[in-house]
PATOR-217927 format. One record per residue (C-alpha): residue number from 1; residue in three letters; x, y, z. Coordinates in steps of 0.02 Angstrom, whole numbers, plus 50000, padded with zeros to 5 digits. Layout:
// residues N
+-----+-----+-------+-------+-------+
|   n | res |     X |     Y |     Z |
+-----+-----+-------+-------+-------+
| NUM | Ala |     X |     Y |     Z |
...
+-----+-----+-------+-------+-------+
END
This chain:
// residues 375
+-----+-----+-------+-------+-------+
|   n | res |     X |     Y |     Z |
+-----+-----+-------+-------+-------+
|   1 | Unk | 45876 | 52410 | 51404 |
|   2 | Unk | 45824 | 52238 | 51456 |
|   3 | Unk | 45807 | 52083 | 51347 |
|   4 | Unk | 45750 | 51901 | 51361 |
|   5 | Unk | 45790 | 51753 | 51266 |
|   6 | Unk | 45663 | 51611 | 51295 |
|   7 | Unk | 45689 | 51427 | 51236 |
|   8 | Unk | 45548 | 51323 | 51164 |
|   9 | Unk | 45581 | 51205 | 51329 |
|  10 | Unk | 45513 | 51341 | 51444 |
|  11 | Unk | 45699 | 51416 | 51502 |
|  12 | Unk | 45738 | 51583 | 51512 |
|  13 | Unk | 45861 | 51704 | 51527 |
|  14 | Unk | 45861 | 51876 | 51557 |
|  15 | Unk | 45991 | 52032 | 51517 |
|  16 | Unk | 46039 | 52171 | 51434 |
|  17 | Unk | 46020 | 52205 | 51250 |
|  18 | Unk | 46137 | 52265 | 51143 |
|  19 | Unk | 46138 | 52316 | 50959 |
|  20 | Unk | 45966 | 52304 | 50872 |
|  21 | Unk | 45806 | 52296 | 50985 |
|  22 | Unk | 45652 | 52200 | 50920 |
|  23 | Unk | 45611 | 52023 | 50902 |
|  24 | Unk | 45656 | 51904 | 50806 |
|  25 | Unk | 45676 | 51686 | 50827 |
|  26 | Unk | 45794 | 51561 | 50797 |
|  27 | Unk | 45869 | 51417 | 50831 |
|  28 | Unk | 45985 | 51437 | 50963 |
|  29 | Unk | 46160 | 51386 | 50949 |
|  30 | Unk | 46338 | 51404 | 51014 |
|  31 | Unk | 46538 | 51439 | 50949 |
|  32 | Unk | 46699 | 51401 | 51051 |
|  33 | Unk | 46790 | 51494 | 50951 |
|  34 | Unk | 46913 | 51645 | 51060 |
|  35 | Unk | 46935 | 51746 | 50915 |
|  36 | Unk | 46845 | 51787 | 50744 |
|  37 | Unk | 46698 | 51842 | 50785 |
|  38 | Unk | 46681 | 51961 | 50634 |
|  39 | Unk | 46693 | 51808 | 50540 |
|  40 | Unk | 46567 | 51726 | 50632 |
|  41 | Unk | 46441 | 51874 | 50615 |
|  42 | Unk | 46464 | 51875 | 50417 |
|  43 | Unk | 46455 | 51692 | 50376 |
|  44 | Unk | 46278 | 51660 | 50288 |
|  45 | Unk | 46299 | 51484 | 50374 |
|  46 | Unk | 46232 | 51560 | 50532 |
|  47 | Unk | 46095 | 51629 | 50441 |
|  48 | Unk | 45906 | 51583 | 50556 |
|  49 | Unk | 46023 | 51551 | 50696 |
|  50 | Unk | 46049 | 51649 | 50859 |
|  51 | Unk | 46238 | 51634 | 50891 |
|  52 | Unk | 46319 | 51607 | 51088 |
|  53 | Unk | 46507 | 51661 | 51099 |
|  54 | Unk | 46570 | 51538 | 51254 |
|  55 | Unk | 46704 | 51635 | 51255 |
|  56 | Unk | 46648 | 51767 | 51386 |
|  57 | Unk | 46738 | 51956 | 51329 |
|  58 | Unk | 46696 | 51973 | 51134 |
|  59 | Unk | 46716 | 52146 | 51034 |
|  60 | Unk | 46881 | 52202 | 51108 |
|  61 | Unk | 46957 | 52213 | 50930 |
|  62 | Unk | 46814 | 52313 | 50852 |
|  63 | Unk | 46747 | 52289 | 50676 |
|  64 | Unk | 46858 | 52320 | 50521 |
|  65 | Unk | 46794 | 52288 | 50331 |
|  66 | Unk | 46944 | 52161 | 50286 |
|  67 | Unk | 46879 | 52041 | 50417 |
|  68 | Unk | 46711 | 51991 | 50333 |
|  69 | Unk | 46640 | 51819 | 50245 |
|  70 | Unk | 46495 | 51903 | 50157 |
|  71 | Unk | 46413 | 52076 | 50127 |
|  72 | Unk | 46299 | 52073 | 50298 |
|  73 | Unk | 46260 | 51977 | 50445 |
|  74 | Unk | 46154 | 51844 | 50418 |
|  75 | Unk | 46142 | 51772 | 50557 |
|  76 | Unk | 45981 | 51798 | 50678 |
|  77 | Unk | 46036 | 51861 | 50854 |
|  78 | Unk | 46184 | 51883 | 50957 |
|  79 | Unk | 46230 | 51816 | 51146 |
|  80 | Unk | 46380 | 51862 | 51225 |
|  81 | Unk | 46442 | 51865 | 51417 |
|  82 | Unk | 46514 | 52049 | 51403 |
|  83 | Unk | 46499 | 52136 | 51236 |
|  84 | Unk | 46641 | 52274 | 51244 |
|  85 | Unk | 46615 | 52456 | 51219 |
|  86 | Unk | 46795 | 52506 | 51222 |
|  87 | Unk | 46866 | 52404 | 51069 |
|  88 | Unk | 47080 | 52447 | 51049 |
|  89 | Unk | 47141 | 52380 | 50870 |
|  90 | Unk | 47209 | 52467 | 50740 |
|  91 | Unk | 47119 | 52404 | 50622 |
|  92 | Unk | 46948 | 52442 | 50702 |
|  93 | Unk | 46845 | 52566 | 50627 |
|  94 | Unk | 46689 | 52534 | 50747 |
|  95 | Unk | 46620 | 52445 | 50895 |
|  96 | Unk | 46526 | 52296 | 50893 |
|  97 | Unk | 46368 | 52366 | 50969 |
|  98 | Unk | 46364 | 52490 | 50843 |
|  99 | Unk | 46387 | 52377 | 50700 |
| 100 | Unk | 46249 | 52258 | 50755 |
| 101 | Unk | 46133 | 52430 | 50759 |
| 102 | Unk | 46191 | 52467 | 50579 |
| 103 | Unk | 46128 | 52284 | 50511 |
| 104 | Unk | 45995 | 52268 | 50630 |
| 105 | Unk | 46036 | 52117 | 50708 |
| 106 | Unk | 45982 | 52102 | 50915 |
| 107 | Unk | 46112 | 52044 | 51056 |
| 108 | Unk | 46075 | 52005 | 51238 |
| 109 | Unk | 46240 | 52020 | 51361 |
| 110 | Unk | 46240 | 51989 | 51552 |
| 111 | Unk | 46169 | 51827 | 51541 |
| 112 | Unk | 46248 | 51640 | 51601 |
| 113 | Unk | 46330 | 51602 | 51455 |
| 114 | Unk | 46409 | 51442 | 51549 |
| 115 | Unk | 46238 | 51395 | 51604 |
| 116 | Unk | 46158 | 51430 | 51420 |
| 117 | Unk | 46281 | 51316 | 51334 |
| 118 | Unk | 46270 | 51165 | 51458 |
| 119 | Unk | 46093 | 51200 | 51453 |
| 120 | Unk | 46095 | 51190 | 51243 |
| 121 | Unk | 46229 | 51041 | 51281 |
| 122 | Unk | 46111 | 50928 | 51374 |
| 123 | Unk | 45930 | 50958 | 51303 |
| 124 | Unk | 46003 | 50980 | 51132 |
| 125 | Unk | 45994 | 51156 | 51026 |
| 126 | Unk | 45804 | 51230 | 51003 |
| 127 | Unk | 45715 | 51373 | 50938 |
| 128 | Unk | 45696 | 51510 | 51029 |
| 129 | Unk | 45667 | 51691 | 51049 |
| 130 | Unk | 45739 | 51840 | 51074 |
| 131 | Unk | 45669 | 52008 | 51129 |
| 132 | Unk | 45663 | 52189 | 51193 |
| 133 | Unk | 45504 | 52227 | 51157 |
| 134 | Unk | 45417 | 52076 | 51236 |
| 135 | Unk | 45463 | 52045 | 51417 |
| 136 | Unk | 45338 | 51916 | 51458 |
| 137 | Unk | 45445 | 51745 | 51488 |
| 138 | Unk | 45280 | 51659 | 51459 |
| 139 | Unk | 45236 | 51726 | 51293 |
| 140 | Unk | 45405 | 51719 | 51219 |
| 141 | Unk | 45404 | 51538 | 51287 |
| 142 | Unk | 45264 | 51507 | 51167 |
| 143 | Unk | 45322 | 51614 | 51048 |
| 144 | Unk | 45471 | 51496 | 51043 |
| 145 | Unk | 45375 | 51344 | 51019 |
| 146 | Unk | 45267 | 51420 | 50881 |
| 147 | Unk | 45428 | 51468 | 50781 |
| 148 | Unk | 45471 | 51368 | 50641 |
| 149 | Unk | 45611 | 51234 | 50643 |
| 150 | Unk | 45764 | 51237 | 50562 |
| 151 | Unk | 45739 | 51070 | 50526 |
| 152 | Unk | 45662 | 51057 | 50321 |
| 153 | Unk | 45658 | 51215 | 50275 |
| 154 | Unk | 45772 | 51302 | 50117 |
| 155 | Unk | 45864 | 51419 | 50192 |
| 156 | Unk | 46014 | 51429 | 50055 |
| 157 | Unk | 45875 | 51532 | 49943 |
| 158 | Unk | 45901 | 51665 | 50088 |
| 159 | Unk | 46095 | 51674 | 50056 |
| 160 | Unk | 46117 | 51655 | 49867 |
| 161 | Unk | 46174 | 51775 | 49758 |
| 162 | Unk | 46033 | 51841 | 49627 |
| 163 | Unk | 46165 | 51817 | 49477 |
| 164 | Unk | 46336 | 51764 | 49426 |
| 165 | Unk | 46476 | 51850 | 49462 |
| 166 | Unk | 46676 | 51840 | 49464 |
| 167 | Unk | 46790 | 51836 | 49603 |
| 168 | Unk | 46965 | 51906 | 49576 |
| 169 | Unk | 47029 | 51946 | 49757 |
| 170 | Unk | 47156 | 51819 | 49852 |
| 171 | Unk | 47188 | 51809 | 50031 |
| 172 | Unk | 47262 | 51945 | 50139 |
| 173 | Unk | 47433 | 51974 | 50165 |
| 174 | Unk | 47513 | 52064 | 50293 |
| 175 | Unk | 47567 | 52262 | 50240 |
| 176 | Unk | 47465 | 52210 | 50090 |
| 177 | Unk | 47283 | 52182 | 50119 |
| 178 | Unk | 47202 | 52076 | 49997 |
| 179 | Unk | 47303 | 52035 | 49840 |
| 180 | Unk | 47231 | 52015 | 49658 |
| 181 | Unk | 47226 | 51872 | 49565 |
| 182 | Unk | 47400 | 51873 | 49456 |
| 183 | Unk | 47439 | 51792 | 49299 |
| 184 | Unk | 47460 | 51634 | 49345 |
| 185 | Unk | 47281 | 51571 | 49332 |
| 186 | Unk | 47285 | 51406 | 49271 |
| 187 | Unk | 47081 | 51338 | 49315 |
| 188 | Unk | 46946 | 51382 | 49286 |
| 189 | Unk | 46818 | 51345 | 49411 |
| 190 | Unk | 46636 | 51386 | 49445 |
| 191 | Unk | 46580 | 51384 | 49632 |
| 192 | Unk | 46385 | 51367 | 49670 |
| 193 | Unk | 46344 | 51477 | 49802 |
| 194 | Unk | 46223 | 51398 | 49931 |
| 195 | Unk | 46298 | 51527 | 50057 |
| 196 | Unk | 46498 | 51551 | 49997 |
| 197 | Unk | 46615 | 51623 | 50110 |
| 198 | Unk | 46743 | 51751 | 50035 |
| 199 | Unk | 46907 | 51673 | 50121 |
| 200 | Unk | 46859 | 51501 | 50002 |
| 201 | Unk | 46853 | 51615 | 49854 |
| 202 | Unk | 47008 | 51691 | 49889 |
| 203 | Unk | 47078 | 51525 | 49923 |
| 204 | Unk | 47037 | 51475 | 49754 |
| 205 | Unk | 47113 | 51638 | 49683 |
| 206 | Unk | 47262 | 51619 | 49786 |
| 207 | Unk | 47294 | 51420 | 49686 |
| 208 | Unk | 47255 | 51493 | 49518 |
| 209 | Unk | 47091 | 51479 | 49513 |
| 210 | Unk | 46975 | 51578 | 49393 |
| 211 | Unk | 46812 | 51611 | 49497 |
| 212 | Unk | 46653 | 51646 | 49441 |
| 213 | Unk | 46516 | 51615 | 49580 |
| 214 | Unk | 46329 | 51566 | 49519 |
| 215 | Unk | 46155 | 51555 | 49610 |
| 216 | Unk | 46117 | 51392 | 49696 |
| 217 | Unk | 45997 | 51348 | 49573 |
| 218 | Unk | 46105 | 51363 | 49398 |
| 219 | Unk | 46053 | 51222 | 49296 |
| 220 | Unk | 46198 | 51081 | 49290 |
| 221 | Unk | 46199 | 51105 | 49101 |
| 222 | Unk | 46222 | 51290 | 49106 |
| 223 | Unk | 46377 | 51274 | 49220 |
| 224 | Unk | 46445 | 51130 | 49102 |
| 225 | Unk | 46422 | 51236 | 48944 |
| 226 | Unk | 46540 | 51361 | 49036 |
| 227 | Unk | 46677 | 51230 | 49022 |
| 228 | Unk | 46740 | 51237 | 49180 |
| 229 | Unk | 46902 | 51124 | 49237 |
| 230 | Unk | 46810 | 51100 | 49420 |
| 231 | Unk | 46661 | 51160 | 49501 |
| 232 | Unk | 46655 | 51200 | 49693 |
| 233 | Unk | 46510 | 51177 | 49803 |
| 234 | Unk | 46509 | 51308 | 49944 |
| 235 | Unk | 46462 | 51309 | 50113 |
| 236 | Unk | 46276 | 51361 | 50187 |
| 237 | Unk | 46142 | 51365 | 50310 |
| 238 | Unk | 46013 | 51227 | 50374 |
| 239 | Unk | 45962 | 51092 | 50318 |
| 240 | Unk | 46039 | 50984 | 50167 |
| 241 | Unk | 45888 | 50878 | 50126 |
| 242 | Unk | 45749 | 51000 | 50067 |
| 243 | Unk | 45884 | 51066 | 49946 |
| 244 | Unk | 45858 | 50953 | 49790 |
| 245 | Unk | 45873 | 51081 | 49674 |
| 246 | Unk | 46078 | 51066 | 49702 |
| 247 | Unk | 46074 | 50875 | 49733 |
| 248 | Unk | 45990 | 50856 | 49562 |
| 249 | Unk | 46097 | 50954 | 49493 |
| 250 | Unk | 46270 | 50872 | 49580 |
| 251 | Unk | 46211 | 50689 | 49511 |
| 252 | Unk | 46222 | 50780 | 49349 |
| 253 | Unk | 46387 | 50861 | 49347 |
| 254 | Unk | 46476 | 50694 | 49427 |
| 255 | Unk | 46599 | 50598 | 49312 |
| 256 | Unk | 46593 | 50760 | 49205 |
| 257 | Unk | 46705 | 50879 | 49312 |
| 258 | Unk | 46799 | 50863 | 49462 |
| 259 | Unk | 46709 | 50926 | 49615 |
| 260 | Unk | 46755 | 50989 | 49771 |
| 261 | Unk | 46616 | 51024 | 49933 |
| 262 | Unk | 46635 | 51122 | 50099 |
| 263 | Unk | 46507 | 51115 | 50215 |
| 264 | Unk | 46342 | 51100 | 50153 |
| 265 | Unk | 46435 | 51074 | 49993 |
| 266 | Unk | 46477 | 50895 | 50072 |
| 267 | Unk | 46320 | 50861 | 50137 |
| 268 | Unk | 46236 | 50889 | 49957 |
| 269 | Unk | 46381 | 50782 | 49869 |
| 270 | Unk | 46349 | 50631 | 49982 |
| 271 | Unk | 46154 | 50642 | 49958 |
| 272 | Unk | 46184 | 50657 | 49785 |
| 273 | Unk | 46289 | 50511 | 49789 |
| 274 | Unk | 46151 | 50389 | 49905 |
| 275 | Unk | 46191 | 50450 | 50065 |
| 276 | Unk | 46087 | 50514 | 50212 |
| 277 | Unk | 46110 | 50664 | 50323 |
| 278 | Unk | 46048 | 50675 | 50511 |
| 279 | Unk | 46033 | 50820 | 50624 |
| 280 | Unk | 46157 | 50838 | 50767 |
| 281 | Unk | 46110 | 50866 | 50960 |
| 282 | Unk | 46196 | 51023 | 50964 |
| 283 | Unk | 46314 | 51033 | 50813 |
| 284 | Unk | 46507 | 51079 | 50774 |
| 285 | Unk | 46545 | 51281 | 50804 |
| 286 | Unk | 46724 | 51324 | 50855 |
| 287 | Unk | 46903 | 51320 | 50786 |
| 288 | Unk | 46984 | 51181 | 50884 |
| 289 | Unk | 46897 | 51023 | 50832 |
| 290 | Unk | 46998 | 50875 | 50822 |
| 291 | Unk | 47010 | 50783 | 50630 |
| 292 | Unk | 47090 | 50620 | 50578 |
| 293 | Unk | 47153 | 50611 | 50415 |
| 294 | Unk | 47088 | 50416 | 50336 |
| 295 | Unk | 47162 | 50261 | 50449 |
| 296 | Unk | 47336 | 50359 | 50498 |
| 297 | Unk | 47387 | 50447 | 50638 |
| 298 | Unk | 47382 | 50597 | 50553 |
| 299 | Unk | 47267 | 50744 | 50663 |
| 300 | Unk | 47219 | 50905 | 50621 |
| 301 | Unk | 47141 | 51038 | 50701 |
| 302 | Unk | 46984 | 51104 | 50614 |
| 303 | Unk | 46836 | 51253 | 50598 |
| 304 | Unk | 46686 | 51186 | 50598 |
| 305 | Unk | 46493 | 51263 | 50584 |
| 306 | Unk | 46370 | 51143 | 50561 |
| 307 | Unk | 46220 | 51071 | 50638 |
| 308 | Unk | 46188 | 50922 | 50512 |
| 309 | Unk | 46318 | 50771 | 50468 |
| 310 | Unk | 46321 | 50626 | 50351 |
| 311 | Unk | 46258 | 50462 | 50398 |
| 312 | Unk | 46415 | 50373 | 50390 |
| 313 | Unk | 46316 | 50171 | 50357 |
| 314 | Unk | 46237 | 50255 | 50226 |
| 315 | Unk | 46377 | 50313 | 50114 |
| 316 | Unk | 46465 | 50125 | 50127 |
| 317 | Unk | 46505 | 50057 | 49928 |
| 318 | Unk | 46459 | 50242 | 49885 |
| 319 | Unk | 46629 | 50327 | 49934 |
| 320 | Unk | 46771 | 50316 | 50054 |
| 321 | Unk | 46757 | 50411 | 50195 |
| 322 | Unk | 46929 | 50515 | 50200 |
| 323 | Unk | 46929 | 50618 | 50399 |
| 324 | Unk | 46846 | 50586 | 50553 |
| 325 | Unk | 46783 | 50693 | 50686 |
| 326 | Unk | 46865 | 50614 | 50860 |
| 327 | Unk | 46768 | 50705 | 50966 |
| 328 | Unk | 46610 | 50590 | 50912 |
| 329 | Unk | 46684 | 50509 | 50776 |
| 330 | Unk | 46568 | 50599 | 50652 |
| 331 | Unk | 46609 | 50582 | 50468 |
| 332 | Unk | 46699 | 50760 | 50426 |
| 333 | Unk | 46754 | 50702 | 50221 |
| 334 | Unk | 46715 | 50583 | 50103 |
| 335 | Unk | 46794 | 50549 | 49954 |
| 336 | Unk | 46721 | 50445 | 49807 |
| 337 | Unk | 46817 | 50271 | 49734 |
| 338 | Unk | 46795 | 50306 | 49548 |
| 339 | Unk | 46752 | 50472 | 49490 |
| 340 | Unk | 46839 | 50661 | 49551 |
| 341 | Unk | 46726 | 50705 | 49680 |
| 342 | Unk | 46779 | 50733 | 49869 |
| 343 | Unk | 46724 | 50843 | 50009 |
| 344 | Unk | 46750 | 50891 | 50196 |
| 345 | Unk | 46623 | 50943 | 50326 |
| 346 | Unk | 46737 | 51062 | 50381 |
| 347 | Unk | 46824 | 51239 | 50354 |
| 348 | Unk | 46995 | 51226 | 50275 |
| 349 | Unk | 46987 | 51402 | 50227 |
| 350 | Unk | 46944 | 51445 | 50398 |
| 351 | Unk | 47001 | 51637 | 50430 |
| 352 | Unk | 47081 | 51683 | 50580 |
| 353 | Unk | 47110 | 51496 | 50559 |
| 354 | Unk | 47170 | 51361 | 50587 |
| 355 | Unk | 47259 | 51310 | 50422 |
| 356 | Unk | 47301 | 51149 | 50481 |
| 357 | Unk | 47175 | 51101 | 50299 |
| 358 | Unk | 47233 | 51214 | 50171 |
| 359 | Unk | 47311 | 51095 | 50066 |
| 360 | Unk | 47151 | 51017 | 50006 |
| 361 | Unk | 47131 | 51164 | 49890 |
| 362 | Unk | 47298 | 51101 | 49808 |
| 363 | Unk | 47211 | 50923 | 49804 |
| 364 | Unk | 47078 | 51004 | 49708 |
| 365 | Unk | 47191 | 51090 | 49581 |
| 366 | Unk | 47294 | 50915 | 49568 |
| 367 | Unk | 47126 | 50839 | 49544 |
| 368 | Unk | 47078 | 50933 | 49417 |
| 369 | Unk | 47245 | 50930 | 49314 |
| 370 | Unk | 47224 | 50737 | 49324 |
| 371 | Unk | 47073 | 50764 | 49234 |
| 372 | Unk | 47136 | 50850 | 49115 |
| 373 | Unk | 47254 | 50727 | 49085 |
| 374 | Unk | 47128 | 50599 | 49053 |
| 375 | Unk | 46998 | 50708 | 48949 |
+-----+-----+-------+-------+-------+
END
């Protein structure tokens, strides 16, 4: 069956379409990532955002239910060079065609990738549209241009959980799956969830964390009357600025527990703190983006998936700003002077990785025994 995505700009591509048919819009976006696309389907980061692998053969390993961020898709739409029909892993219980049929969620394949990306590189990432049932390049065009913006609106109340919960799984292990949380739980910690991904919860678990993950818009003084020893705030989608509800709530919970942000998480701490947040031409999406760790010589290599960052002027006399993206030299962590609060733009829990980050979830534990300490 054919399909046609069409960019707010008036370009279009046409293909074949694979998974779900329909229509839906987006803005449209792109990850350099060779591997981990099941991760990349599940993470409610991606959520009103249609998603182009660069790398060109994706679904040879299949799908599998260990390798999953959330309980569904959230993301929008799909693009791929070559979307494989054939998947060989032993793991895989299905093909990815058939799992984006399951969750309703429409790809395109046989398109220009290259051309889509430099395309999305140069004018900057847009809304657009994608569709089987339409095949008018003119109306989709306008369809496009008529679609709401990414830019404003509150996309974490799409992603949130509807109540609390606790989290008691740690990360995989080899001949194991994932383990359970032992008895060496030592914290206990209370993550917001503006769009959490599992692999930080079972990061948490796996430094003796205990989790219990609340709605994005839990009152500050209900989490505090928990008594946590640290509170976590999670990735998500969009965004930071219309959120207030969690920035309100962060300038509350400051000086009073240590806190720790991923993501969106880091973009909400540094508002809450006086900073500013700006949207990027095309954003971070991949696995091999290039960190420096404060004024050293330090590097690591990081997972990124955002299309917002921190205005790095505006956070001056507010906090320290801890990593550095040296692509574009984009703050990627800040880290404030006085009280226990830091937080990186990127994925330290990043699953199939890298790991080059994982120790800032010790840093977070040491933080928060040093608080103890002090209390």
């Amino acid at each position: 069956m054919q399909a046609i995505l069409a960019l707010a700009d008036g370009r279009v591509f046409k293909g074949r379409s694979f998974g779900a048919t329909g229509e839906i819009s987006g803005e449209v976006v792109f990850n350099t990532s060779m591997t981990g696309y099941q991760e990349i389907l599940t993470d409610p980061s991606y959520c009103g955002e249609i998603v182009t692998m660069t790398y060109p053969l994706i679904g040879n390993t299949g799908i599998n239910p260990e390798d999953v961020e959330s309980h569904r898709p959230f993301l929008s739409g799909f693009i791929v060079k070559e979307a494989c029909v054939t998947p060989s892993n032993w793991r895989s219980e299905m093909s990815l065609d058939a799992y984006l049929k399951e969750n309703n969620i429409i790809g395109i394949q046989g398109i220009d990738t290259r051309a889509l990306v430099r395309h999305i590189r140069d004018k900057g990432a847009q809304t657009g549209v994608l569709s089987t049932a339409d095949l008018d390049p003119e109306s989709l065009v306008e369809k496009a241009r008529q679609a709401p913006s990414i830019v404003g609106r509150d996309l974490v109340q799409e992603v949130t959980c509807e109540k609390p919960y606790k989290w008691e799984e740690g990360v995989w292990e080899l001949g194991f799956g994932y383990k359970k949380a032992d008895s060496k739980i030592k914290y206990k910690v209370i993550a917001y969830d503006f769009g959490i991904k599992r692999n930080i919860l079972r990061n948490l678990v796996d430094h003796g964390c205990d989790v219990t993950v609340v709605p994005a818009t839990t009152p500050a003084t209900e989490v505090l009357a928990m008594q946590p020893d640290g509170v976590f705030l999670s990735n998500g989608p969009g965004d930071p600025e219309p959120i207030t509800y969690a920035q309100d709530n962060i300038r509350q919970l400051l000086g009073k527990v240590p806190l720790f942000g991923i993501c969106l998480g880091h973009q909400l701490l540094s508002i809450a703190l006086g900073g500013k947040t700006y949207k990027l031409k095309f954003g971070h999406r991949g696995g091999n983006q290039p960190v420096r760790r404060g004024d050293g010589h330090i590097v690591e290599i990081t997972s990124q998936n955002h299309g917002f960052a921190v205005d790095s002027e505006s956070v001056k006399g507010l906090a320290e700003i801890g990593h550095i993206n040296l692509n574009d030299f984009t703050v990627e962590g800040i880290c404030h002077k006085e009280l226990p609060a830091f937080s990186v733009q990127y994925h330290p829990e990043a699953s199939p990785g890298p790991h080059d980050a994982r120790y800032l979830f010790t840093r977070f534990t040491d933080m928060m025994d040093q608080f103890k300490k002090k209390a």
